[in-house]
C-alpha distance (Angstrom), angle and dihedral (degrees) to the residues before:
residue distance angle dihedral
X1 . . .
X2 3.55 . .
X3 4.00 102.5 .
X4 3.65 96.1 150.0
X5 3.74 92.2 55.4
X6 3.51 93.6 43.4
X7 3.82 97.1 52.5
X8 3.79 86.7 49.4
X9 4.06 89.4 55.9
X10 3.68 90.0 54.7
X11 4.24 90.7 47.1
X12 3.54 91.7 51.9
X13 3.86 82.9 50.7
X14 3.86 88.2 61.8
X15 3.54 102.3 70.1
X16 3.75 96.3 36.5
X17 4.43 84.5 60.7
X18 3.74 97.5 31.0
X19 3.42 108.0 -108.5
X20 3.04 135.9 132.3
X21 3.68 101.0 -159.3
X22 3.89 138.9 13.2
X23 3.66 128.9 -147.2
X24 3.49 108.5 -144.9
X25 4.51 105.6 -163.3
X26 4.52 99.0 153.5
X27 3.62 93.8 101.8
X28 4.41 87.9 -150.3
X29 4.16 83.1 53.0
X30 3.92 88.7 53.6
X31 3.78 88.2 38.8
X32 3.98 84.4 48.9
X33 4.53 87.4 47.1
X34 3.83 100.6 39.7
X35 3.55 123.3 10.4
X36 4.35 100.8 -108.2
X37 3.50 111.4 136.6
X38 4.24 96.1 -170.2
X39 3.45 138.0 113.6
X40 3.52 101.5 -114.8
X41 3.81 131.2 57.2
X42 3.35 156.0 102.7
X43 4.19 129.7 -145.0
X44 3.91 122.9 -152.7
X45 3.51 110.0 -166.2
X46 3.78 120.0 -171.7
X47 3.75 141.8 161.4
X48 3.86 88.9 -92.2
X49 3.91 101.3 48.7
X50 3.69 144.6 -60.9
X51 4.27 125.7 -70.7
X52 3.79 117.0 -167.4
X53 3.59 121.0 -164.7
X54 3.38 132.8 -161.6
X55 4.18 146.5 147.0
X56 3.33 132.1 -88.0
X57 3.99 102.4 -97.2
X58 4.45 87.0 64.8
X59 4.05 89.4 45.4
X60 3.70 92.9 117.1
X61 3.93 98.6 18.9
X62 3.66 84.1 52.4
X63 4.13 91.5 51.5
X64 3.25 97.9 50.3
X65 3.99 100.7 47.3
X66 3.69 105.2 35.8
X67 3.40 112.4 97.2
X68 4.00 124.3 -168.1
X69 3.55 96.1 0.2
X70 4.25 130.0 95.4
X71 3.89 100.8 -118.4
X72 3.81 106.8 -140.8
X73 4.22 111.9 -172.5
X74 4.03 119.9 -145.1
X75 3.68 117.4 -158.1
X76 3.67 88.9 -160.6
X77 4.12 134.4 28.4
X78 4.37 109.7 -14.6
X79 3.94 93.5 -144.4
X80 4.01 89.2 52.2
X81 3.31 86.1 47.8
X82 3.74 98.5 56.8
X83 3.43 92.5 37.8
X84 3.68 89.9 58.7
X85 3.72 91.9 49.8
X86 3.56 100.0 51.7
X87 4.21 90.8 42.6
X88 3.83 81.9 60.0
X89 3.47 101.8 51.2
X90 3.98 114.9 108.8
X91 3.89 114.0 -85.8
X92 3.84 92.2 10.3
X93 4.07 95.7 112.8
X94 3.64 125.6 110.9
X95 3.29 109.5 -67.0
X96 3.98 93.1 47.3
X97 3.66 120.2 126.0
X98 3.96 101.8 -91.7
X99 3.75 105.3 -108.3
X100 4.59 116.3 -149.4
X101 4.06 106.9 -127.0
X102 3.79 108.2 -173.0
X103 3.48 119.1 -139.4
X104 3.75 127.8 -168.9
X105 4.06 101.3 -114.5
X106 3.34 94.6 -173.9
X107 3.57 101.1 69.4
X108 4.30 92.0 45.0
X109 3.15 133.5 80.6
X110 4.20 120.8 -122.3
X111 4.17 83.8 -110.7
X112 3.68 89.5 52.0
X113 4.11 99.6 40.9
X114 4.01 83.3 53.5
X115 3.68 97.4 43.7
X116 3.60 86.0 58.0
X117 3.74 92.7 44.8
X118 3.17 89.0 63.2
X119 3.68 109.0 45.2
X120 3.93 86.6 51.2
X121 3.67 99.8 41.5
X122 3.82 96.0 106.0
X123 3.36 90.8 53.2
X124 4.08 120.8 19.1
X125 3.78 132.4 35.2
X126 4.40 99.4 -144.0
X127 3.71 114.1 -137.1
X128 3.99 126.5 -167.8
X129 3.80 115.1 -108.8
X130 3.55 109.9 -175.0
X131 3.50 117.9 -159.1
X132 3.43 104.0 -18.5
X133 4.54 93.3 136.9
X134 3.88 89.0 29.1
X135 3.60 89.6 56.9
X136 4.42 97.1 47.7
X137 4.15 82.5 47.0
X138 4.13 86.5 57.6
X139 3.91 82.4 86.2
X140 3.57 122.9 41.4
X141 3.78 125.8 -154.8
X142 4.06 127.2 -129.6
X143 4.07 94.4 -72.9
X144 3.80 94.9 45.8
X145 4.49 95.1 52.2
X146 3.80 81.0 43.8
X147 3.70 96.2 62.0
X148 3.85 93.5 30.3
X149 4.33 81.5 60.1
X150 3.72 93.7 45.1
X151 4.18 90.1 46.2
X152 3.85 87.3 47.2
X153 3.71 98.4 46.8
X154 3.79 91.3 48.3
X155 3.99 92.7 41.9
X156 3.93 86.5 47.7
X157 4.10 98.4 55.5
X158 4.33 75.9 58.4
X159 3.61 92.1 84.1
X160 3.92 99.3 57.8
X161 3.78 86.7 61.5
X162 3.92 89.2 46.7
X163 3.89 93.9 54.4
X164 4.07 84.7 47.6
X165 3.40 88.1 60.9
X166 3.45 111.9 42.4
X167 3.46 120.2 105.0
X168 3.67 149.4 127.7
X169 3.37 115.2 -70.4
X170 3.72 88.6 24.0
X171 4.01 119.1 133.2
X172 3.74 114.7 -126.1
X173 3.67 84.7 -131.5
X174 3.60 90.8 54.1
X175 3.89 91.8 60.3
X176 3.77 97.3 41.5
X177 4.42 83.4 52.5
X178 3.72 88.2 56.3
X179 3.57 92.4 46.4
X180 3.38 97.7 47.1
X181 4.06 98.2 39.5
X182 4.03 85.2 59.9
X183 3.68 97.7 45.6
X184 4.05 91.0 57.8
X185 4.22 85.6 40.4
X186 3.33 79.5 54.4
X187 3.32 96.1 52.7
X188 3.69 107.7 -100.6
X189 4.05 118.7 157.0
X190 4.09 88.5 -148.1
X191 3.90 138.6 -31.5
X192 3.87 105.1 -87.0
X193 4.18 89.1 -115.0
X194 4.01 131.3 -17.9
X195 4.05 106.9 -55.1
X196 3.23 122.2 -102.4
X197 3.92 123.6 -137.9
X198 3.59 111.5 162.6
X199 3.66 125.5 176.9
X200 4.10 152.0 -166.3
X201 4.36 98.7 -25.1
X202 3.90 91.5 -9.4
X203 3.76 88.5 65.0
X204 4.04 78.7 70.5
X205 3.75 91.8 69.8
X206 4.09 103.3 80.7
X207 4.09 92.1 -147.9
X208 4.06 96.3 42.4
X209 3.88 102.2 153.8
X210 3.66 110.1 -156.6
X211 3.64 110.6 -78.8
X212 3.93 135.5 -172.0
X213 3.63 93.6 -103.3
X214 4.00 105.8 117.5
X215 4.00 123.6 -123.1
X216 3.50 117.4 -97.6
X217 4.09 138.0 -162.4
X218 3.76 117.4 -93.7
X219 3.94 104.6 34.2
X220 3.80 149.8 87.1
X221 3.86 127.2 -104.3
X222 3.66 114.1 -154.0
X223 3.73 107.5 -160.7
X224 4.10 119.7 -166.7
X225 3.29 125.5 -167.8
X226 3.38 157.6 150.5
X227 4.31 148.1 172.4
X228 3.83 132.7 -134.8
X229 4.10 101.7 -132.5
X230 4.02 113.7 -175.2
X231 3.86 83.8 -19.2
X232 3.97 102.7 -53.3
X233 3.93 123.2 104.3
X234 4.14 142.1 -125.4
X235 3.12 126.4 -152.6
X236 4.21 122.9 -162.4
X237 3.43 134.9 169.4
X238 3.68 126.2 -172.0
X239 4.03 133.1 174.0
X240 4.17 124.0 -143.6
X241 3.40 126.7 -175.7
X242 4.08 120.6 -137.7
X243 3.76 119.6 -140.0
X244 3.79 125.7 -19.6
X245 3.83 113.8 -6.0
X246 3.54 120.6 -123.2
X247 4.16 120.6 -137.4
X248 3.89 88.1 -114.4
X249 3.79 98.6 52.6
X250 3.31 90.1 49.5
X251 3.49 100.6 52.2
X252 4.05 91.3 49.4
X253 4.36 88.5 53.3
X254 3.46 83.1 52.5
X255 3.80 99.2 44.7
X256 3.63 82.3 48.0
X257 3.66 97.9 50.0
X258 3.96 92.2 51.4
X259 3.73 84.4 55.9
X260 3.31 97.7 59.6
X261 3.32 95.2 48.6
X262 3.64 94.9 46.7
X263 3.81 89.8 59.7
X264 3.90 94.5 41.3
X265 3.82 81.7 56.9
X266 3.41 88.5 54.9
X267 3.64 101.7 55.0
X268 3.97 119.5 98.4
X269 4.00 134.0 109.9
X270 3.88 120.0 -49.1
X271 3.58 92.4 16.1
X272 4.10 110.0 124.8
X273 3.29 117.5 -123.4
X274 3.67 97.3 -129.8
X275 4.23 80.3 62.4
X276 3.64 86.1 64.9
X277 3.89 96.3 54.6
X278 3.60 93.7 52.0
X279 4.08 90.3 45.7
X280 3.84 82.4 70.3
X281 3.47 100.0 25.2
X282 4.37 95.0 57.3
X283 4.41 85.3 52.2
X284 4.07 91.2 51.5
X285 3.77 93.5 40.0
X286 3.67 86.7 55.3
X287 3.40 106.0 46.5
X288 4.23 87.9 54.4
X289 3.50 92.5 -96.0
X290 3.85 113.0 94.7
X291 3.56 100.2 100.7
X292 3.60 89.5 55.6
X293 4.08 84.7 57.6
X294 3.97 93.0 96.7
X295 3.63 101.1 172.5
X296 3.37 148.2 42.6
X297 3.64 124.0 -82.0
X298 4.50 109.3 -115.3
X299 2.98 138.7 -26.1
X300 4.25 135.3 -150.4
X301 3.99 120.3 -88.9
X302 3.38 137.1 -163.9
X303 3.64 140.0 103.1
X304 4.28 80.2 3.8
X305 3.84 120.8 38.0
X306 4.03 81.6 -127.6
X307 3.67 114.2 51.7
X308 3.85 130.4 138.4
X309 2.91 140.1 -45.7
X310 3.78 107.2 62.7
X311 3.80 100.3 -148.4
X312 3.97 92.9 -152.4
X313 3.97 136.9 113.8
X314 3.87 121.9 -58.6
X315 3.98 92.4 15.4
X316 3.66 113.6 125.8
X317 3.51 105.5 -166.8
X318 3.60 109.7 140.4
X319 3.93 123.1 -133.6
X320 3.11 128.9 -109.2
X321 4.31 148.2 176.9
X322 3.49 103.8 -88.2
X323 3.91 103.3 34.5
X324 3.52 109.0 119.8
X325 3.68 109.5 -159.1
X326 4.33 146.4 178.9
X327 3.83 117.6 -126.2
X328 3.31 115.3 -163.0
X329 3.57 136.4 144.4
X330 3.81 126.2 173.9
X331 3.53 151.0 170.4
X332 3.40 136.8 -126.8
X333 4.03 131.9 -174.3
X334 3.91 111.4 -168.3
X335 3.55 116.6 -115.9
X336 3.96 91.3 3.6
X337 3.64 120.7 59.0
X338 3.99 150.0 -49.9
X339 3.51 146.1 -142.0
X340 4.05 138.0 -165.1
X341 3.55 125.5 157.1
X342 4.52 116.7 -172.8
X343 3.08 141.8 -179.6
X344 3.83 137.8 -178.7
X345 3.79 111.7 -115.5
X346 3.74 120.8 -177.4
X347 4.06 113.7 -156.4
X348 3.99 118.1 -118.1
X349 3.86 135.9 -163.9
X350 4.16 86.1 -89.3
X351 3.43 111.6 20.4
X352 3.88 130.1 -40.7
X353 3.93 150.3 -65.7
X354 3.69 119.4 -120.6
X355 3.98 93.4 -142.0
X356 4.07 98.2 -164.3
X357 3.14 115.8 80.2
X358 4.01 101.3 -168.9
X359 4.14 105.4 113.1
X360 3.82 122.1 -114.5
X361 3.69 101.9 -131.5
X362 3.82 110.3 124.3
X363 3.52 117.7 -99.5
X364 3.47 118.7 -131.1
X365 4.29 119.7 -166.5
């Protein structure tokens, strides 16, 4: 991974916003910066370098991993810590010129934005920067859409053991456990977010995590999921039908299906985002089924399983190589049934590359 070069992005981002430092405190943004994969830490980056700190229990973890950055351990609280450093720098007393540190607000809470205000009142005024790493990690390099491919590829050979196992009488938990048990035999660190198995009416709710109702004839199960592969994420959903299909269902899969496709067709460089949406959007609106369509359409992945852009209606964030994103449209009648079928999709110089490889065609058990 190219830390160095990364770190040198964000310095050159410095002068362009005024600051003269920037407190990095998202622990996937310092992951992103540095390399340190704990749960603790702080980054400092400034004109002249990078300073990580962190406590005593990542000393070593935090030596080995960091990359570009002086590691400097507290044995007591890491913002008093940094505070105390800075305060003792030469020329930062109390009549110093106040210097602006920017601090990513979104990720603190207001009891952690104003204990920092206050350690670093002599000596900094703090100013919000919103998405200023989130938006460099929108496209990854080389390394990062090699381990996005591996992640996918081992997420995707998931869904064989899922149609194994599903079943009447079968517990959505039960499916989600098999799923999950072979993605860490596999060699999985973690599943990208809590599995979701979702069957019969609860396949209508869009965020259904597997439950202990049982699988019954006569329904879809929407199963979502993803893996965490040398600490980036997957994301996959697929749709099965139970029993014998009804005429209606399966003209909704395949309504669903032409979608996706419609919106995967859509994807290449320049394109908004919002463009993408509606690609999907227009095909389920006129098959009957738009208002059913309660979401929005992808989403970026990477380091997180949510990560900008937000690939839904009225955003205007423009494509481009690099961006590795979800598509995914769905369906979902209340009380009846649902639908969603995604793939990951990672934007090239002309177009895109549908990264899953698992095939469309509705599965019938």
């Amino acid at each position: 991974m190219d830390y160095l070069g990364r770190q040198k992005n964000i310095r050159e981002q410095l002068g362009l916003r005024r600051l003269d430092g920037l407190l990095i405190s998202h622990l996937p943004n310092i992951r992103y910066l540095c390399g340190f994969t704990g749960s603790a830490g702080l980054l400092l980056v400034e004109a002249a370098g990078c300073r990580f700190f962190t406590d005593s229990r990542y000393d070593t973890q935090a030596r080995e991993e960091v990359v570009g950055a002086r590691v400097l351990v507290s044995q007591a609280n890491i913002a008093g810590a940094m505070a105390e450093r800075i305060g003792r720098r030469k020329g930062a007393g109390r009549n110093a010129v106040r210097k602006t540190m920017g601090i990513e607000a979104n990720h603190l809470t207001v009891a952690e934005k104003k204990r920092l205000a206050a350690l670093l009142r002599a000596s900094h005024t703090l100013k919000d920067t919103p998405g200023l790493v989130e938006r460099a990690r929108m496209v990854k390099d080389e390394d990062e859409l090699g381990r996005l491919l591996v992640a996918v590829r081992l997420g995707a050979t998931l869904f064989e053991r899922a149609v194994e196992t599903i079943r009447p009488g079968v517990r959505e938990v039960e499916v989600a456990a098999e799923m999950e048990y072979a993605a860490r035999r596999a060699g999985a660190e973690e599943m990208s977010f809590g599995t979701i198995v979702a069957s019969g009416a609860r396949s209508a709710l869009p965020h259904g995590r597997a439950s202990v109702a049982e699988i019954k004839k006569g329904g879809f199960v929407v199963c979502d999921w993803g893996v965490i592969l040398s600490g980036y994420c997957s994301d996959q959903t697929r749709t099965v039908w139970v029993g014998k299909i009804t005429p209606e269902a399966r003209a909704a899969y395949e309504a669903v299906r032409e979608a996706q496709q419609a919106a995967l067709d859509a994807v290449r460089p320049g394109v908004k985002v919002g463009e993408v949406d509606s690609a999907a959007r227009n095909v389920l609106r006129k098959a009957g089924l738009g208002r059913y369509f309660t979401h929005s359409t992808g989403h970026g992945v990477g380091i997180e399983i949510h990560e900008p852009p937000r690939v839904a209606a009225g955003q205007d964030e423009a494509l481009a190589p690099g961006m590795v994103i979800t598509i995914e449209p769905g369906v979902y009648l209340p009380g009846k049934w649902g639908i969603r079928i995604e793939d990951m999709v990672a934007v090239t110089e002309r177009g895109c590359e549908v990264l899953t490889p698992t095939s469309k065609e509705l599965v019938v058990v």
